[in-house]
Backbone as CSV, one residue per row, in Angstrom:
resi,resn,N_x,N_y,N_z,CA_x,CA_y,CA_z,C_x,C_y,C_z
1,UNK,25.188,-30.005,-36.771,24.654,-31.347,-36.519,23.178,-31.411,-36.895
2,UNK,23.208,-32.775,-38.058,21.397,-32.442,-37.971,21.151,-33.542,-37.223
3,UNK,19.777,-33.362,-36.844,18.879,-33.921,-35.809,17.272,-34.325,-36.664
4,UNK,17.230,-35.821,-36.373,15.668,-35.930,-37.158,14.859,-35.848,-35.916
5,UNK,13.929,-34.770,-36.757,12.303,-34.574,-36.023,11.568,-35.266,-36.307
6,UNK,10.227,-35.680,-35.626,9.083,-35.900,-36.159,8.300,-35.271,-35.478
7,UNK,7.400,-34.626,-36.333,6.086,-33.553,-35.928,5.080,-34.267,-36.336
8,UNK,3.926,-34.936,-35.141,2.905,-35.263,-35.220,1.773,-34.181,-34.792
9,UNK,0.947,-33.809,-36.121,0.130,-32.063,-35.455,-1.060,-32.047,-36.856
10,UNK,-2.348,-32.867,-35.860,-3.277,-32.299,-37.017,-3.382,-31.302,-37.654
11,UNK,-3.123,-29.897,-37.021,-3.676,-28.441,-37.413,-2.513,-28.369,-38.614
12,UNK,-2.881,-28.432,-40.221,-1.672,-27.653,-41.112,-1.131,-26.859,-40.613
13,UNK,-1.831,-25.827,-40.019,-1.053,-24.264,-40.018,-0.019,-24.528,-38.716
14,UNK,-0.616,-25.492,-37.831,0.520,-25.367,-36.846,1.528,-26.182,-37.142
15,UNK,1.437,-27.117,-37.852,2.573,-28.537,-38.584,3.606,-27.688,-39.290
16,UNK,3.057,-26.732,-40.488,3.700,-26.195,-40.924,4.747,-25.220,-40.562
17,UNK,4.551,-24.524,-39.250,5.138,-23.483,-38.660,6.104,-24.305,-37.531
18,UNK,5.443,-25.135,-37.510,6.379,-25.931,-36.482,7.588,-26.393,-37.522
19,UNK,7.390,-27.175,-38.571,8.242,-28.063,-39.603,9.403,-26.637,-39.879
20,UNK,8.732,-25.443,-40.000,9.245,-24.294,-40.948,10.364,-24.391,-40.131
21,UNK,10.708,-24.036,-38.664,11.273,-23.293,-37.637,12.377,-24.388,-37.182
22,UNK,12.162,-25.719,-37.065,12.766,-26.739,-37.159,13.771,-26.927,-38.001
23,UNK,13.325,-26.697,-39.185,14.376,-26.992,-40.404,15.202,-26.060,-40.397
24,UNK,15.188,-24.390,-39.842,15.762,-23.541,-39.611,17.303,-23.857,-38.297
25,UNK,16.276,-24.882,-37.813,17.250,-25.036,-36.627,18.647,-26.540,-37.382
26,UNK,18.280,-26.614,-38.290,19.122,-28.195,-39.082,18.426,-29.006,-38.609
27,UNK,17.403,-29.179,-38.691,16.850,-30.332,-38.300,15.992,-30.892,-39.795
28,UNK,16.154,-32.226,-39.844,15.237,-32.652,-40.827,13.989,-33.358,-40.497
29,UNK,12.795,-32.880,-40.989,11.758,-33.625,-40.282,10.786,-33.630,-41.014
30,UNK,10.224,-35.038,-40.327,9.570,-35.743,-41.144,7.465,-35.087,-40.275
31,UNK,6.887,-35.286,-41.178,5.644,-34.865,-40.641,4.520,-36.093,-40.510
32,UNK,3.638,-36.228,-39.780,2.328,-36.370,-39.514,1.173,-35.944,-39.517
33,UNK,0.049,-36.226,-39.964,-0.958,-34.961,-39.889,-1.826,-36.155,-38.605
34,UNK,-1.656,-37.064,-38.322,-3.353,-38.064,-37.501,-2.238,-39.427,-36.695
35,UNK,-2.898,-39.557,-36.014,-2.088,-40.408,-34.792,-1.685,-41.822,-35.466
36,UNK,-2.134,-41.826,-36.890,-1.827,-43.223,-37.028,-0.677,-43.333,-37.546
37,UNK,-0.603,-42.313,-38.347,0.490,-41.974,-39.076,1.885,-41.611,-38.099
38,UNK,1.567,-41.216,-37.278,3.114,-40.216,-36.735,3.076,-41.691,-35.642
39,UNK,1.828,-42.568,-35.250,2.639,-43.880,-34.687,3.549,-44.931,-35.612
40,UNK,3.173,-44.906,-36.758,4.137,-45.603,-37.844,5.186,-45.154,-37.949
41,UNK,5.227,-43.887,-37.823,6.882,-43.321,-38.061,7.634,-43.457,-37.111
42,UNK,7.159,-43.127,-35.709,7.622,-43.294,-34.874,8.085,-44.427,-34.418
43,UNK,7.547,-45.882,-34.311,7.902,-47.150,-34.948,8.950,-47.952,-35.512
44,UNK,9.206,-46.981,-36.891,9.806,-47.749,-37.916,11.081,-46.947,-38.016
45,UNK,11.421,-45.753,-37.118,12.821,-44.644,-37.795,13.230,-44.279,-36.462
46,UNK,14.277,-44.235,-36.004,14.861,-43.256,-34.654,14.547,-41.509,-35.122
47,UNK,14.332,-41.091,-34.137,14.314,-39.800,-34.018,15.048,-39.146,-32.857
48,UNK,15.639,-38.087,-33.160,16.033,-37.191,-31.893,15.015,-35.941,-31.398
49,UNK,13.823,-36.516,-32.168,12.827,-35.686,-30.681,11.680,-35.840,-31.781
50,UNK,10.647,-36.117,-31.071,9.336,-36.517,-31.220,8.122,-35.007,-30.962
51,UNK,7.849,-34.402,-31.379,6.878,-32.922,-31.042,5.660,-33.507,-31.639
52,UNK,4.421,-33.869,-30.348,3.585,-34.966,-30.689,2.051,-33.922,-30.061
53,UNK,1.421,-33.648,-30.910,-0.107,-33.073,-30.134,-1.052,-33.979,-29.328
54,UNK,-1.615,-33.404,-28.335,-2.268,-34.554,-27.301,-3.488,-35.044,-28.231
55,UNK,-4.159,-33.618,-28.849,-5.650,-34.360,-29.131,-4.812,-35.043,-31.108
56,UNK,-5.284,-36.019,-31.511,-5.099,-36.365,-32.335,-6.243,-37.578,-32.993
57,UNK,-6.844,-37.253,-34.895,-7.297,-38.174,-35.192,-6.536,-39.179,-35.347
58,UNK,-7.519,-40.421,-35.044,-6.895,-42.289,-35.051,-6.539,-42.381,-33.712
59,UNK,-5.477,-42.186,-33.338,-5.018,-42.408,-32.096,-4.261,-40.954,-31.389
60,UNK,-4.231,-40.812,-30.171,-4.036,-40.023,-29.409,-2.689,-39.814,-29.039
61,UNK,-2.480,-38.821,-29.212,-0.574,-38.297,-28.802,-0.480,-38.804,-27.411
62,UNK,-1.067,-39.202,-26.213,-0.949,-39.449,-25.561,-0.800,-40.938,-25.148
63,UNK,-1.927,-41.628,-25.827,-1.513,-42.907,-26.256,-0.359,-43.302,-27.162
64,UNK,0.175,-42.409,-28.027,1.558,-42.671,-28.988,2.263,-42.590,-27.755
65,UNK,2.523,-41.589,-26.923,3.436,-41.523,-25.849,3.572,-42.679,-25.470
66,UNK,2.547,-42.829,-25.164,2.592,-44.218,-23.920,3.008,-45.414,-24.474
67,UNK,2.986,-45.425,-26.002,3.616,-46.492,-26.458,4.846,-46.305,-26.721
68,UNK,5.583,-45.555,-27.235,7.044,-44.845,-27.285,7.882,-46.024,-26.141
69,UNK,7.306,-45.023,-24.937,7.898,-45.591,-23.553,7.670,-47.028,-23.682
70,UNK,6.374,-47.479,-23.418,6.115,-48.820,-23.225,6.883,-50.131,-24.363
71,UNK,7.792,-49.073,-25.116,8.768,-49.643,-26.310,9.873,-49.818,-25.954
72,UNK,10.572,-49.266,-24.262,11.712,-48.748,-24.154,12.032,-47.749,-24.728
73,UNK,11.960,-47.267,-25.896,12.217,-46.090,-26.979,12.321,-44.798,-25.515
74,UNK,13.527,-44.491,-25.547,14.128,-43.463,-24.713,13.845,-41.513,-25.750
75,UNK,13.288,-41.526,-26.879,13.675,-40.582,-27.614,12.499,-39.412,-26.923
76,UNK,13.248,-38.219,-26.640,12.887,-37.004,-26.156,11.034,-36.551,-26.837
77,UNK,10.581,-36.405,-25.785,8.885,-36.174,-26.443,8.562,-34.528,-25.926
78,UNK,8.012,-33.918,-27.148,7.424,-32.684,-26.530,6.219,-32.321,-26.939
79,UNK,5.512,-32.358,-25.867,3.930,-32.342,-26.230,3.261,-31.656,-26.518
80,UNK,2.349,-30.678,-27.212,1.668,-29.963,-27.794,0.196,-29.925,-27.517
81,UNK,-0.029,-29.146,-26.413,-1.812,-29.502,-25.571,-2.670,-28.558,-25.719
82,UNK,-3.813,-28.358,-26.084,-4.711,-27.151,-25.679,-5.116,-27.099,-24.379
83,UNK,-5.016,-27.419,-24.034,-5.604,-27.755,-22.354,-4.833,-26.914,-21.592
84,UNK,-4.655,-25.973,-20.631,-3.755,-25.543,-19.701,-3.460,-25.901,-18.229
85,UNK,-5.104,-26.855,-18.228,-5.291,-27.707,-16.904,-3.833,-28.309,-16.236
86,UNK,-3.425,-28.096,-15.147,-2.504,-28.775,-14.352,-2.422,-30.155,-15.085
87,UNK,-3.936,-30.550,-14.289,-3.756,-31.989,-14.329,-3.393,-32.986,-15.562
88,UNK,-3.648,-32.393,-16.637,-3.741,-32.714,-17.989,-1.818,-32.740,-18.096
89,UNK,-1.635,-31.365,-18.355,0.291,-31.580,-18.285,0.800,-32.353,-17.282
90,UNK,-0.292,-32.747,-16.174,0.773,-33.807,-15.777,0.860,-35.053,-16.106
91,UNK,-0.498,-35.505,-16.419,-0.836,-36.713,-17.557,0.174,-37.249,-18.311
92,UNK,0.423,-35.506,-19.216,1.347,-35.856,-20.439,2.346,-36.105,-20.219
93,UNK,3.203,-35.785,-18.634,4.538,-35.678,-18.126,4.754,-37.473,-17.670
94,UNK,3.352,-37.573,-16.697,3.778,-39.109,-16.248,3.647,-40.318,-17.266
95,UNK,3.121,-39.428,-18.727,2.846,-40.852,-19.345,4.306,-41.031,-20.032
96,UNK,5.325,-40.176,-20.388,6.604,-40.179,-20.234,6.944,-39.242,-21.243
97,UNK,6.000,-38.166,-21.484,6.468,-36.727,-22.450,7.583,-36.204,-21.625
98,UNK,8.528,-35.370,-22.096,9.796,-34.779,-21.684,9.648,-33.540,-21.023
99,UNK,8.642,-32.441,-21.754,8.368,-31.472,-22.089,6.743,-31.051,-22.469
100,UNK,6.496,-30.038,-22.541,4.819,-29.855,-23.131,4.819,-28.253,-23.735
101,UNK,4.347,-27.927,-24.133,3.970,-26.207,-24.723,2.341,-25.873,-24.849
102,UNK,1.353,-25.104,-24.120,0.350,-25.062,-24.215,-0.019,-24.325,-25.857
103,UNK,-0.753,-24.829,-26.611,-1.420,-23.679,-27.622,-2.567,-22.787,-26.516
104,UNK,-2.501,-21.422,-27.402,-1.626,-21.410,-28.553,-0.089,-20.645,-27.934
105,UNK,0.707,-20.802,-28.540,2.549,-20.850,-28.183,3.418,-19.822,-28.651
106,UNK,4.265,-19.219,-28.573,4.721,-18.264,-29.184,6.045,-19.082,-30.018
107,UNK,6.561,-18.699,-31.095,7.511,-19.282,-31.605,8.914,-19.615,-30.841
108,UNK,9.146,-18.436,-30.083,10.386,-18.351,-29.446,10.545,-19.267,-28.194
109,UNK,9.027,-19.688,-27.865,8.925,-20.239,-26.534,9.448,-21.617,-26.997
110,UNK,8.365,-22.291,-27.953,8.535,-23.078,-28.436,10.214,-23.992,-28.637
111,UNK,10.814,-22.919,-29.658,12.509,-23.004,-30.073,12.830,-23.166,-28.701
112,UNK,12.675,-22.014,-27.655,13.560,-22.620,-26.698,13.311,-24.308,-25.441
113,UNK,12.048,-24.457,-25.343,12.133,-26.094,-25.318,12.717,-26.883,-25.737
114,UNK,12.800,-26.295,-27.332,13.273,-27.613,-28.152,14.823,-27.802,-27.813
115,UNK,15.367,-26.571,-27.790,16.870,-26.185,-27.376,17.191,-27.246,-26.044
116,UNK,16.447,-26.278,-25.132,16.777,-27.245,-23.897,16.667,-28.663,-23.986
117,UNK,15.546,-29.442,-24.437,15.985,-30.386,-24.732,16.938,-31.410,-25.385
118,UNK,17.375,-30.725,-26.118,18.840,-30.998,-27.190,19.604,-31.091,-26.268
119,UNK,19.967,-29.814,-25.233,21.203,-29.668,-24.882,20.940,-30.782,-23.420
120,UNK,19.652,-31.227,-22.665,19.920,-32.075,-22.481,19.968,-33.598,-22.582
121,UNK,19.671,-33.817,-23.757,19.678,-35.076,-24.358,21.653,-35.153,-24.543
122,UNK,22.264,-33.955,-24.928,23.783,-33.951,-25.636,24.291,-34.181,-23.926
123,UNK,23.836,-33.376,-23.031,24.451,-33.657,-21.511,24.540,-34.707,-21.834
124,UNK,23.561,-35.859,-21.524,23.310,-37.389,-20.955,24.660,-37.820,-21.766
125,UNK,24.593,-37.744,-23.198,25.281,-38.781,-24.151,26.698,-38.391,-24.007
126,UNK,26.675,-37.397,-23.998,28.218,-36.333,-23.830,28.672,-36.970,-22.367
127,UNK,27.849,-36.750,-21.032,28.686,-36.573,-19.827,27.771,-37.599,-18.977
128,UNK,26.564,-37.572,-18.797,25.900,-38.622,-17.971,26.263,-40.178,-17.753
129,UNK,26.300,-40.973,-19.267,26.030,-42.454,-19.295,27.556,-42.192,-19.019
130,UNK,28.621,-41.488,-19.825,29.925,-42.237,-19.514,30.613,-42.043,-18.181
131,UNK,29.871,-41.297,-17.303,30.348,-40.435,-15.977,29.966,-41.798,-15.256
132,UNK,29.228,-42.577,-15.417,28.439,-43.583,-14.514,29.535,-44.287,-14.851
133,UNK,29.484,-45.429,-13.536,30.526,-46.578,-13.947,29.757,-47.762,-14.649
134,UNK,30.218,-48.726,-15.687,29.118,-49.308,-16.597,28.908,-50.558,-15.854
135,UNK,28.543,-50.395,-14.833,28.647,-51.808,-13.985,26.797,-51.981,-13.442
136,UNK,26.536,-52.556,-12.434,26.008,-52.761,-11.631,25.346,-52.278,-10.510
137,UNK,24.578,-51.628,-10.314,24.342,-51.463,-8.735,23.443,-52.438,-8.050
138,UNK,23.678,-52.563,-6.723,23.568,-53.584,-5.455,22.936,-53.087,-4.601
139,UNK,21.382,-53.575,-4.305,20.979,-53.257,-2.856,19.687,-54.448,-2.764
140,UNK,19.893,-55.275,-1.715,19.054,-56.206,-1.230,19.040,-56.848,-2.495
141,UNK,17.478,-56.907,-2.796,17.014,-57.858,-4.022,17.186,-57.095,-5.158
142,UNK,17.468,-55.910,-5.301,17.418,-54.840,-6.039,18.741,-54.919,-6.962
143,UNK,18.942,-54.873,-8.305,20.044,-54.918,-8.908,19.326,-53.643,-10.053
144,UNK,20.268,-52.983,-10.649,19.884,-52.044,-11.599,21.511,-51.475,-12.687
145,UNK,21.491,-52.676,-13.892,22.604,-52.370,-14.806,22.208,-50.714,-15.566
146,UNK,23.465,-50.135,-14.954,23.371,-48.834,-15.663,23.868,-49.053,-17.290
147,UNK,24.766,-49.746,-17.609,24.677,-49.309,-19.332,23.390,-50.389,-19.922
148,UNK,23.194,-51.220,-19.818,21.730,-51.816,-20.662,20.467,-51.067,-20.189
149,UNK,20.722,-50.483,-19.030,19.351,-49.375,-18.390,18.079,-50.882,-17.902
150,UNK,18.767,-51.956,-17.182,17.814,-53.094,-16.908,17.908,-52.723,-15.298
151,UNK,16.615,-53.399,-15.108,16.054,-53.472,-13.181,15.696,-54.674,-13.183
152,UNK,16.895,-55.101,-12.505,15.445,-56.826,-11.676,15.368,-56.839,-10.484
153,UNK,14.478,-57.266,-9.688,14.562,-58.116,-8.398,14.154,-59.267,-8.338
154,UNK,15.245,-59.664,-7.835,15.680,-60.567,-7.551,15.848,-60.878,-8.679
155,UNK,15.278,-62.271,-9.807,15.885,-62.943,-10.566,14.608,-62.116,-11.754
156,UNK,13.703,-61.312,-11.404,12.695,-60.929,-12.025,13.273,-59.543,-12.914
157,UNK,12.487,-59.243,-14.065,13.169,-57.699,-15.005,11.753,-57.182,-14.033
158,UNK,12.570,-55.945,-13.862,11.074,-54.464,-13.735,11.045,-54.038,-14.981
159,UNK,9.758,-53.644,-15.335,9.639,-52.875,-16.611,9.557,-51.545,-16.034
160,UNK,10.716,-50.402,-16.410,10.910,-49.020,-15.774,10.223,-47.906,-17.224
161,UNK,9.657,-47.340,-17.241,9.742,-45.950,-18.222,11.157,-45.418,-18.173
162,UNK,11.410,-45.087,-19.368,12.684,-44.196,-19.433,13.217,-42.973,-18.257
163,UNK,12.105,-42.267,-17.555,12.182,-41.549,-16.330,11.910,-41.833,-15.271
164,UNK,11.573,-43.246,-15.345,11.031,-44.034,-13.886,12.787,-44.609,-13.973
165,UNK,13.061,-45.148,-14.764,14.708,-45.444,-14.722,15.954,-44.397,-14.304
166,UNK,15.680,-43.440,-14.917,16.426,-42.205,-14.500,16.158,-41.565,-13.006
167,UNK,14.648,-41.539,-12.538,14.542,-41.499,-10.717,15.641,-42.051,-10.207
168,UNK,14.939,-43.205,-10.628,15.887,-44.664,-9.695,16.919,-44.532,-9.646
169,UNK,17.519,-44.381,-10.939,19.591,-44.663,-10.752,19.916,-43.048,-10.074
170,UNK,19.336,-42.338,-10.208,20.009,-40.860,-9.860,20.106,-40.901,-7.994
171,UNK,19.166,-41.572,-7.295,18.521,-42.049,-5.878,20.058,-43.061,-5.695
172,UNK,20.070,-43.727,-6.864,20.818,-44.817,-6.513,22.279,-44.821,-6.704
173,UNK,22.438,-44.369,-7.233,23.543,-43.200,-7.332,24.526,-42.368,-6.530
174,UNK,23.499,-41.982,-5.578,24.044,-40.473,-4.683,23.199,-41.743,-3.016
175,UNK,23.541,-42.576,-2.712,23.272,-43.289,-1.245,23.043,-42.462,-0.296
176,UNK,22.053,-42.322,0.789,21.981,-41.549,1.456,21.886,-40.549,1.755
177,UNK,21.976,-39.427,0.575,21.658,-38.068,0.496,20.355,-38.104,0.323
178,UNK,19.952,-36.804,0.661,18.279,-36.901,0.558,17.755,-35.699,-0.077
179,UNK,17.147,-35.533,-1.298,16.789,-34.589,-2.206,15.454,-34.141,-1.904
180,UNK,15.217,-33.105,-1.969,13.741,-32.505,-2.180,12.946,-33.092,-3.375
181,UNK,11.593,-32.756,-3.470,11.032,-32.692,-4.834,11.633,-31.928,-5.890
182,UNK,12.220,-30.627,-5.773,12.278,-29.653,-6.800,13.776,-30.062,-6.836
183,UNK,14.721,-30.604,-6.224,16.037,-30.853,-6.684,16.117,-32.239,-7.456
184,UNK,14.954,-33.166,-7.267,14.596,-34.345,-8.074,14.178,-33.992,-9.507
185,UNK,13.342,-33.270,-9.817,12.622,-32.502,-10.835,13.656,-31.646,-11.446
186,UNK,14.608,-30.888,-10.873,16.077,-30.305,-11.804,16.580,-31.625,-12.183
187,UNK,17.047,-32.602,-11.177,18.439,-33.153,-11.714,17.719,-34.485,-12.492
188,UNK,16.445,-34.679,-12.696,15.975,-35.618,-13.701,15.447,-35.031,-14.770
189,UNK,14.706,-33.948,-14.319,13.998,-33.489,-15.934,14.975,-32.582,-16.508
190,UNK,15.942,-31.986,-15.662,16.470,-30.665,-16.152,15.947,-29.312,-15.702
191,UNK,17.053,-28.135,-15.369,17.471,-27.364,-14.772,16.074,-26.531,-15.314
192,UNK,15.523,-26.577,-17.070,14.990,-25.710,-17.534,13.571,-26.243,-17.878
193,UNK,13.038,-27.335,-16.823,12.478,-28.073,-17.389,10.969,-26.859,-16.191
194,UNK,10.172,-26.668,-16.418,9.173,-25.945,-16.201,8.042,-27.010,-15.904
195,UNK,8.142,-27.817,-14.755,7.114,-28.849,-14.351,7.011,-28.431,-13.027
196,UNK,6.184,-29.842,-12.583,5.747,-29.467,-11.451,6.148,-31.072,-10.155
197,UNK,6.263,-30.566,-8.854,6.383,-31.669,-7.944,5.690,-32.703,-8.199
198,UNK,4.268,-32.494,-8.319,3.750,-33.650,-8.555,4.314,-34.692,-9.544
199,UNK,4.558,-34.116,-10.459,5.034,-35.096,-11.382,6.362,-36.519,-10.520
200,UNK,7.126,-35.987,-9.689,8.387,-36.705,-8.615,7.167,-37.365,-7.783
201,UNK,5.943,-37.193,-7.479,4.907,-37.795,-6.416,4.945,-38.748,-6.947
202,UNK,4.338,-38.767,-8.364,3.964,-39.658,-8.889,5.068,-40.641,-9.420
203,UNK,5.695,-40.237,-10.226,7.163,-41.469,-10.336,7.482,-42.095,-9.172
204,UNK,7.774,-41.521,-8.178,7.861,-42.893,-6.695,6.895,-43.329,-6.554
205,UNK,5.500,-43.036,-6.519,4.774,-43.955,-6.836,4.572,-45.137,-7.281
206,UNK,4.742,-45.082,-8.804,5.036,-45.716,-9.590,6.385,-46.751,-9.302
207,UNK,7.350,-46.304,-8.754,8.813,-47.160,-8.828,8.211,-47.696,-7.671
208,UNK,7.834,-47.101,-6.568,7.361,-48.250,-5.244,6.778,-49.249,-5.583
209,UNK,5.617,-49.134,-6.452,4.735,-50.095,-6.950,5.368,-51.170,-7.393
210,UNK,6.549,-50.712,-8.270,6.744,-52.129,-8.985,8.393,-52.951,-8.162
211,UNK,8.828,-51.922,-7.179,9.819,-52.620,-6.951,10.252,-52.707,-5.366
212,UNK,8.965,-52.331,-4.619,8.671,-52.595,-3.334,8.149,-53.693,-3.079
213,UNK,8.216,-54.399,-1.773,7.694,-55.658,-1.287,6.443,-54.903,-0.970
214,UNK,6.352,-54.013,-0.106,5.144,-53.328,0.592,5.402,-51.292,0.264
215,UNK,4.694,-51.369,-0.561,4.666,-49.898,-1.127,5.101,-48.920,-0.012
216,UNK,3.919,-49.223,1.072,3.593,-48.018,2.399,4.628,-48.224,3.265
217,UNK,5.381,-49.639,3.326,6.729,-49.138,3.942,8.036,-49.808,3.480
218,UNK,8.468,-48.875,2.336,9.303,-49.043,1.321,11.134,-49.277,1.963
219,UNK,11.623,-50.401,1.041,12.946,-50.258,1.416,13.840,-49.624,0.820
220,UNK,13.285,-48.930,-0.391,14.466,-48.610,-1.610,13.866,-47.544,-1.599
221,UNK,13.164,-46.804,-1.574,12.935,-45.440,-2.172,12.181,-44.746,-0.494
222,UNK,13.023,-44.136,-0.114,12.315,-43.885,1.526,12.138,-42.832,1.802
223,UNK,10.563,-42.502,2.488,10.261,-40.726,2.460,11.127,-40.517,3.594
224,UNK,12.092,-39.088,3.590,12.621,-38.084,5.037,11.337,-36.575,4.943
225,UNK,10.646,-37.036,6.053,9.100,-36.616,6.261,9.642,-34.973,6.622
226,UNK,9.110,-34.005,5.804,9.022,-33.109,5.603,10.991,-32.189,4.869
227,UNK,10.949,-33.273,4.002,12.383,-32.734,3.179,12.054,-33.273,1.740
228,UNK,11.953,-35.088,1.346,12.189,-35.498,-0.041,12.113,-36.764,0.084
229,UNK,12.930,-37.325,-0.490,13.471,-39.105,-0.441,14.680,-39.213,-0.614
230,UNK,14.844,-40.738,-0.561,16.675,-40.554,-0.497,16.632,-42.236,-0.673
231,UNK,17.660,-42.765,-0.989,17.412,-44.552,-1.135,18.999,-44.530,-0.539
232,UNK,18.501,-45.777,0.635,19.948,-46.073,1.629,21.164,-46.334,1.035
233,UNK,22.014,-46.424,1.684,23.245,-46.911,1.229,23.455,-48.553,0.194
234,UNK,24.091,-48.591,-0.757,24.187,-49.783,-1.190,26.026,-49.800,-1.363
235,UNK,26.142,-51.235,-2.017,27.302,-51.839,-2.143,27.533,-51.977,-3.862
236,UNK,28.416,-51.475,-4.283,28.717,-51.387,-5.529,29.292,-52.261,-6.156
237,UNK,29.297,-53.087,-7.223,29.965,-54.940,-7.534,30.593,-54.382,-8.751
């Protein structure tokens, strides 16, 4: 199966080694050397995975991110940072990167991100969307169509990030059970996904914000104080 890349990566030597190892894997891919460029491509062509560097001339891999998402564009991002700072990978995580690899990287590390991500992008399409029933879910003002991937309340759309959507329905999903951080962080980012809690802080955050009446005492997304969250029971239409 081939798979189109796009590698956005000022450094030649690292574009190149990245492009080399890729194509090894069947993948065909297309390159970028400066943020303006790998935002045009990104834009104008589907891709099955985006390998985007944070610092970038023109515009910023991080800002491409943020537009990706802010596109709906669901396609798998893996970020490429010099930075090793926490806070920075988490930046790249909440602005809706998939994945990250610090430079400088070892090849093998690299390949295997990319892997994991494949295999769970093939989960979702393979077993996730069709495992869901393509209907509706129901709670209060809260409606959330699992096959168009839409949120309204009440008569209003939420605008969700592709993983602010995936929180939500997975919460919404499983009624009343109540997950930790680190079982939120497996069963949304993936089993092999090498992040951190904060990153789950911050997405409820974020989903409270936009789909709470009163953030601090939430009806849909509810802390169980010293375990996780859990979102109540709903009625299925």
């Amino acid at each position: 199966m081939t798979r189109q890349v796009l590698v956005v990566e000022d450094h030649q030597d690292i574009r190149n080694l990245v492009a080399l190892h890729l194509r090894d894997m069947d993948c065909q891919v297309t390159v970028a050397e400066d943020g303006t460029g790998g935002l045009a491509h990104a834009k104008n062509q589907p891709y099955d995975l985006i390998v985007l560097d944070w610092m970038l001339p023109g515009v910023s891999g991080l800002d491409i991110c943020r537009d990706v998402r802010r596109r709906g564009d669901h396609t798998p991002i893996l970020m490429l940072t010099a930075n090793s700072m926490e806070n920075d990978r988490v930046t790249g995580l909440d602005a809706g990167a998939d994945d990250y690899v610090t430079k400088p990287f070892s090849v093998p590390e690299f390949l295997a991100r990319v892997r994991a991500i494949f295999r769970r992008n093939e989960t979702w399409h393979d077993t996730g969307a069709s495992s869901l029933p393509q209907g509706t879910l129901h709670l209060r003002d809260l409606s959330i169509n699992m096959g168009q991937r839409l949120v309204h309340l009440g008569a209003k759309q939420v605008d969700l990030t592709a993983k602010e959507f995936d929180l939500l329905l997975y919460l919404a999903h499983h009624p009343g059970q109540v997950f930790t951080r680190q079982q939120l962080l497996n069963a949304v980012w993936g089993d092999g996904f090498d992040g951190y809690e904060h990153t789950v802080n911050s997405h409820i955050n974020r989903l409270r914000a936009k789909i709470e009446k009163n953030p601090a005492e939430p009806d849909y997304i509810v802390t169980v104080w010293g375990v996780g969250y859990k979102m109540p029971d709903y009625r299925f239409h």
